[in-house]
C-alpha positions in Angstrom: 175.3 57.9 54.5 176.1 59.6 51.3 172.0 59.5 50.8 171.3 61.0 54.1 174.1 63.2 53.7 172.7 64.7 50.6 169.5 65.8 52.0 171.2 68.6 54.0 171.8 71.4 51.7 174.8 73.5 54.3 177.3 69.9 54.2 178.2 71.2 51.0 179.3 74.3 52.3 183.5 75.5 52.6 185.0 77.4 55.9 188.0 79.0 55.5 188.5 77.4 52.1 188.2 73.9 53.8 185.0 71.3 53.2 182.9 72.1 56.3 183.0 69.5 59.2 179.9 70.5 61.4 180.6 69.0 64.7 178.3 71.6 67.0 175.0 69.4 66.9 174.6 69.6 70.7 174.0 73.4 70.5 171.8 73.1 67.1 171.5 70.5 64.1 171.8 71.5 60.6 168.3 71.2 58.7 167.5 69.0 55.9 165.9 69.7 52.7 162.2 68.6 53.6 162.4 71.1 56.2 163.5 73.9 54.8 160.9 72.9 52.1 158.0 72.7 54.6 158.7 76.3 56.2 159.1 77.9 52.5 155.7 76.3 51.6 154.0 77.3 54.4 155.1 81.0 53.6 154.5 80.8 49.9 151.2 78.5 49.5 149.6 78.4 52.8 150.2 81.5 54.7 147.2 82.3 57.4 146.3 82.6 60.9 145.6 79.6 62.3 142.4 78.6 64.7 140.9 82.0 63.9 139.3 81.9 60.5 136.9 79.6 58.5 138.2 80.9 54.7 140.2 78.0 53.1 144.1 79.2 53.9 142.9 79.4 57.6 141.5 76.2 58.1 144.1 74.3 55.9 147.0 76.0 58.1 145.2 74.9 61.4 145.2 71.5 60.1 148.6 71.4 59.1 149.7 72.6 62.5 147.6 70.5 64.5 148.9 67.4 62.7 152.9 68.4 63.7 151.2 68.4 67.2 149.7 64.9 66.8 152.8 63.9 65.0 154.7 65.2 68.4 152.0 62.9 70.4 153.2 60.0 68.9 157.1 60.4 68.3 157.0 60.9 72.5 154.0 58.4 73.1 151.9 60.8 75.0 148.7 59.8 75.8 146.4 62.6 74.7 147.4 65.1 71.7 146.2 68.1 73.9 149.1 67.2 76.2 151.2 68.7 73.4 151.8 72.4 74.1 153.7 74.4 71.5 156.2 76.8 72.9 159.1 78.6 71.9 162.2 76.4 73.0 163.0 74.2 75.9 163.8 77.1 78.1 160.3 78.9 77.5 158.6 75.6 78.1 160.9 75.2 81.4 160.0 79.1 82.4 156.2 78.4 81.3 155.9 75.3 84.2 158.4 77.3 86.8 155.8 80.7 86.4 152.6 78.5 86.1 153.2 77.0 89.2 153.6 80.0 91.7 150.9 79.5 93.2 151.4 75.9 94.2 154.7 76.3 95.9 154.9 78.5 99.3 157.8 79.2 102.1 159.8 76.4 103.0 159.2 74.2 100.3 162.2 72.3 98.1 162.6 72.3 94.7 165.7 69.4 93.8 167.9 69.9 90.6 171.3 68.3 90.1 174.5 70.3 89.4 174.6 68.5 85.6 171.6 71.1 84.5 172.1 74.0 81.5 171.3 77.2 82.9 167.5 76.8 81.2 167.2 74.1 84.1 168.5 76.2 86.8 167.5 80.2 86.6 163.9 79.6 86.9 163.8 77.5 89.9 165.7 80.1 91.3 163.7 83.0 90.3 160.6 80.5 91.4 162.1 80.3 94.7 162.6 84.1 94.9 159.2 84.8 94.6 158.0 82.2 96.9 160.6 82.0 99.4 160.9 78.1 98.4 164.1 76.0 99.0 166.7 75.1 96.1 168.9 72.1 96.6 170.9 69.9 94.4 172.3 66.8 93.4 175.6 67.6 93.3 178.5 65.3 91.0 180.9 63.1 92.1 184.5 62.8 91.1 183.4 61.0 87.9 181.7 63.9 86.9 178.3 61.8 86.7 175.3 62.6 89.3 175.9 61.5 93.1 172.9 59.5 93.0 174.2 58.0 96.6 172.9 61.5 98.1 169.5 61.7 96.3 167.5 59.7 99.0 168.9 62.2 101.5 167.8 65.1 99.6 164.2 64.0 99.3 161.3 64.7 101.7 157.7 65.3 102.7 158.6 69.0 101.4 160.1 68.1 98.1 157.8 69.4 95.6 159.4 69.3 92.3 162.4 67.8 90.9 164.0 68.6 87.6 167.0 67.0 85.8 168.4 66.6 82.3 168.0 63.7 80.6 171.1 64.2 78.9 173.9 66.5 79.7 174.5 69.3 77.1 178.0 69.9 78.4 179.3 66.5 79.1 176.7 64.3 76.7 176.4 61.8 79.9 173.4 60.2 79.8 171.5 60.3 83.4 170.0 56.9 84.5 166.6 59.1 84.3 163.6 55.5 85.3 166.0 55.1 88.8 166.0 58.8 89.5 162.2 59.0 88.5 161.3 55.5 90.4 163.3 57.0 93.8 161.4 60.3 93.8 157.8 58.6 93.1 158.8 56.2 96.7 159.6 58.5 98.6 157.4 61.9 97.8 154.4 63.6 95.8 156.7 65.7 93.7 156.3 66.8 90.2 158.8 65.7 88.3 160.3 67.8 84.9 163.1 66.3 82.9 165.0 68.6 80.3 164.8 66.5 77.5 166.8 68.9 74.7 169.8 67.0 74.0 167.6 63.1 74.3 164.9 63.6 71.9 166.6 63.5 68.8 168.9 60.3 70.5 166.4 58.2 72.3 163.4 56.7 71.8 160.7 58.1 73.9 157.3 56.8 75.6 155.8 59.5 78.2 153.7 57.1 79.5 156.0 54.6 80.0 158.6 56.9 81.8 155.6 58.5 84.1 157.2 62.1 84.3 154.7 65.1 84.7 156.6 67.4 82.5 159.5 66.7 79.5 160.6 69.9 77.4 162.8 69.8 74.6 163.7 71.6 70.8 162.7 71.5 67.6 165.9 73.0 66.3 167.9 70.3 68.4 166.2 67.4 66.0 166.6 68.7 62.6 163.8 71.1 62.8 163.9 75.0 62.7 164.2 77.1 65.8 162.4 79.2 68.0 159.6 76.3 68.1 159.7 73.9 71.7 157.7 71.3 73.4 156.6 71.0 76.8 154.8 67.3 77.4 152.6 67.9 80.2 150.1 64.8 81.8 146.9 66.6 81.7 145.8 66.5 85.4 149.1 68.4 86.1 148.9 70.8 83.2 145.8 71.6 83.6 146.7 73.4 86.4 149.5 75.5 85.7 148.3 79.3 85.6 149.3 81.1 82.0 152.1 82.3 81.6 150.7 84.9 79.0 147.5 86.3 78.4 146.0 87.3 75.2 144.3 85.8 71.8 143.6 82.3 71.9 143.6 81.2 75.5 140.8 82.5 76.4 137.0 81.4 76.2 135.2 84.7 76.8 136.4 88.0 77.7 134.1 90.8 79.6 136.1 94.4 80.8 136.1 92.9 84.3 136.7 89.2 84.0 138.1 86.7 81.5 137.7 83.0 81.4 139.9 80.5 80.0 139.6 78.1 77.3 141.3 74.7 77.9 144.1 72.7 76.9 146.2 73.1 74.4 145.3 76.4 74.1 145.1 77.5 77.6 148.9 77.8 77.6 149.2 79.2 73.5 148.5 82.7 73.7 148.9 84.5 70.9 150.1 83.4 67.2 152.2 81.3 67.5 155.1 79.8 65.3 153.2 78.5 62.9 155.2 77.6 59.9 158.1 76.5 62.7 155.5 74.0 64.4 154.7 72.8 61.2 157.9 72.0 60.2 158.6 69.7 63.4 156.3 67.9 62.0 158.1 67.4 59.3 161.7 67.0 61.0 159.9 64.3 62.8 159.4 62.6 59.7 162.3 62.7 58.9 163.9 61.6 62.1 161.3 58.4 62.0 162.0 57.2 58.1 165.3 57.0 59.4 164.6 55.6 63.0 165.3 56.8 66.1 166.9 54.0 67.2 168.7 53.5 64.2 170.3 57.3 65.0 171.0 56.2 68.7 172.9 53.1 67.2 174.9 54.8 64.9 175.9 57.9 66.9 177.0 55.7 69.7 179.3 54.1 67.1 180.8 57.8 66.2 180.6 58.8 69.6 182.4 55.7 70.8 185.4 56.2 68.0 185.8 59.6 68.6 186.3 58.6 72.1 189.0 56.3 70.8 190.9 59.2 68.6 190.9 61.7 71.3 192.2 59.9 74.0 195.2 58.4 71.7 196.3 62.5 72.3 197.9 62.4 75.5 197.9 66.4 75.7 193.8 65.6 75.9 191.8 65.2 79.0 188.3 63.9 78.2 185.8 64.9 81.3 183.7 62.0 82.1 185.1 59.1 80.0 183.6 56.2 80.9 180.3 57.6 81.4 177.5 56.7 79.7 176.9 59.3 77.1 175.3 60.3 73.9 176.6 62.6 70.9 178.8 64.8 72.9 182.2 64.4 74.2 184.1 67.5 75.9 187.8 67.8 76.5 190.6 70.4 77.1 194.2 70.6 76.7 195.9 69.6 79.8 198.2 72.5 79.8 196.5 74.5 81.7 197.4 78.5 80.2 195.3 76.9 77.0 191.7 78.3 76.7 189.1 76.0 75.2 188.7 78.9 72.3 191.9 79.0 71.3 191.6 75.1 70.4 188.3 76.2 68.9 189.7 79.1 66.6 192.7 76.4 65.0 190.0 73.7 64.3 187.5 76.6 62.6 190.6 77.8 60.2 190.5 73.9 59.5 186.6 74.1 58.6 186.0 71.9 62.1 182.8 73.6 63.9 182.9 72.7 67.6 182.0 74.2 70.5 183.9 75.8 73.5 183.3 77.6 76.5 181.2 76.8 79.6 178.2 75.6 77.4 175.5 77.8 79.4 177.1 74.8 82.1 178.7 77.7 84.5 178.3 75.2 87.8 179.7 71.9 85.9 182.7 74.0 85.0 183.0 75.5 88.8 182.8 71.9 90.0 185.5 70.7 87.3 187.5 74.0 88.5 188.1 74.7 84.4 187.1 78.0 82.6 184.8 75.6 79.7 185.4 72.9 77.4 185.8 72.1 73.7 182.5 70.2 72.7 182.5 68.0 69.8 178.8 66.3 68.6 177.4 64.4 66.4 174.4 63.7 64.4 173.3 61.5 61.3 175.1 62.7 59.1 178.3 62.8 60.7 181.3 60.3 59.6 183.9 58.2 60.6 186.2 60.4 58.1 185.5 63.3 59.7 186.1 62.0 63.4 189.6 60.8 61.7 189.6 64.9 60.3 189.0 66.0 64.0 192.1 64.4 65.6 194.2 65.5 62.4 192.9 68.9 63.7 193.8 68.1 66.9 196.9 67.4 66.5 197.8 70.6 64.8 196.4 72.8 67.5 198.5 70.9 70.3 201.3 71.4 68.1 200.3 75.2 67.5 199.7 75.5 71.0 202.0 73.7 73.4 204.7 74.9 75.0 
């Protein structure tokens, strides 16, 4: 631990005079060493345009960019590397296959999500269904909090088109039993099937060809890798068909002032320059993710998860949401006193050097359903400890103190 632990430069850091406990993973991990290295390198030894020029820098950057993408092939088991399209997060690769297919969805046709999505996974099916007069619905939760599965069958028809769900829940961390939702859709219709894949990819091992989605999104910055650089997985006889979502430099095969053509995949859907040194560096994080193992991580964070578990719920003034779920990294709770905001739990831990999360966690429907204003959100990664779990409840206990009445 104290090996891996060492390789992230910001653990060392102090908050509020106290050793910093970093326990917001779910919203963003902190970035190791190799990382930060690859980005700086990038910028200081091989900064050029990439696909455009045939001097050395150019072609040397293309390479390094297009091995991140086959890198991203592999760590997801895709089955061609031009499946791999390079966006700018999850919700731009969500927005990209919402826009791109318009034209395939028309008046009266249902698009399913569940009520467990982020906002990402909600807003553009809505605005999808806005411009084409198409039909949301929902699998809503139960009283467990987890997805009332029991009801899916009865959402699904002959005019389901698509249906997109989290693999993981960013607000909750439960873990959605995504082959039966995916084997229940493929019996019953033809619908394309997306899974939000942000808060899995650094967690689970992954094989898109195993799973047999059409679409799976997720973030670089989520997995140890820098932001403002996303995925979308795509199989190639759906992706192929999704219309651009922008126009410009690099999608294009030839260009006349009355008619453009397009050049095909990856590219099709890459307009522009893109992030380079940010897709390189997933590359790298992915390295780093895989010396490791990814099932290695999964192990060991269930392990934290499954102790912090333990140590909240020995607070009785704690209610954990969705306890005996199956879940990964994430655990969100609340005071039971009821006049207690989520933040103000949040503000006693951060004087304590505890980072956590509170609020609604972009989650505004979860926190409707669970009839609470948010939650306080604590996650894990790598290189989080047993110590600082035991930190946490120590934390805890002040703030109930501070805060009870």
């Amino acid at each position: 631990m104290q090996s891996i632990r060492s390789q992230f430069p910001i653990l060392d850091a102090t908050v509020n005079g106290k050793p910093l406990i970093y326990l917001d993973n779910g919203a963003t991990t902190q970035k190791p060493q190799v990382v930060i290295d690859a980005i700086q390198q990038y910028y200081s030894m091989l900064n050029a345009n990439v696909h455009r020029g045939i001097h050395t820098l150019s072609q040397e950057a293309t390479t390094a960019m297009e091995n991140s993408r086959l890198a991203v092939r592999n760590f997801i088991g895709a089955k061609e590397t031009h499946e791999i399209i390079f966006t700018y997060g999850t919700t731009d690769a969500i927005n990209m296959v919402a826009h791109g297919l318009t034209s395939h969805i028309h008046e009266g046709d249902e698009i399913l999500i569940t009520e467990l999505e982020h906002h990402a996974n909600i807003v553009p099916w809505q605005m999808l269904c806005e411009r084409t007069k198409a039909v949301l619905k929902y699998i809503p939760l139960n009283s467990e909090a987890d997805l009332a599965l029991d009801q899916l069958e009865g959402l699904l028809s002959h005019k389901t088109r698509i249906v997109a769900f989290n693999h993981v829940s960013n607000a909750l961390g439960i873990v959605n039993p995504v082959q039966e939702i995916i084997q229940k859709v493929r019996e019953k219709t033809q619908a394309l099937i997306l899974i939000d894949g942000a808060q899995a990819a650094a967690h689970i091992p992954l094989n898109m060809q195993e799973l047999g989605v059409d679409f799976y999104v997720f973030s670089a910055h989520k997995m140890y890798g820098p932001t403002g650089v996303g995925i979308l997985y795509g199989r190639e006889e759906v992706l192929k068909h999704l219309y651009p979502m922008r126009g410009g430099g690099e999608m294009i095969d030839t260009v006349t002032m009355q008619h453009s053509t397009y050049a095909g995949l990856p590219f099709l859907l890459e307009a522009g320059t893109p992030n380079i040194a940010g897709n390189i560096a997933l590359g790298t994080a992915i390295a780093f993710i895989e010396n490791i193992g990814v099932s290695e991580i999964g192990e060991y964070e269930d392990k934290l998860t499954e102790y912090a578990l333990q140590k909240i719920s020995e607070l009785d003034e704690l209610e954990i949401y969705a306890p005996q779920s199956k879940r990964s990294g994430a655990i969100s709770f609340n005071m039971r006193q009821k006049d207690v905001h989520p933040s103000d739990v949040g503000m006693i831990l951060d004087r304590m050097g505890i980072a956590v999360r509170t609020g609604h966690h972009c989650c505004q429907p979860i926190m409707h359903r669970l009839g609470i204003k948010g939650t306080v959100r604590a996650s894990f990664a790598i290189y989080n400890t047993l110590e600082e779990v035991d930190q946490l409840q120590e934390g805890l206990k002040k703030a109930i103190n501070m805060l009870a009445q």
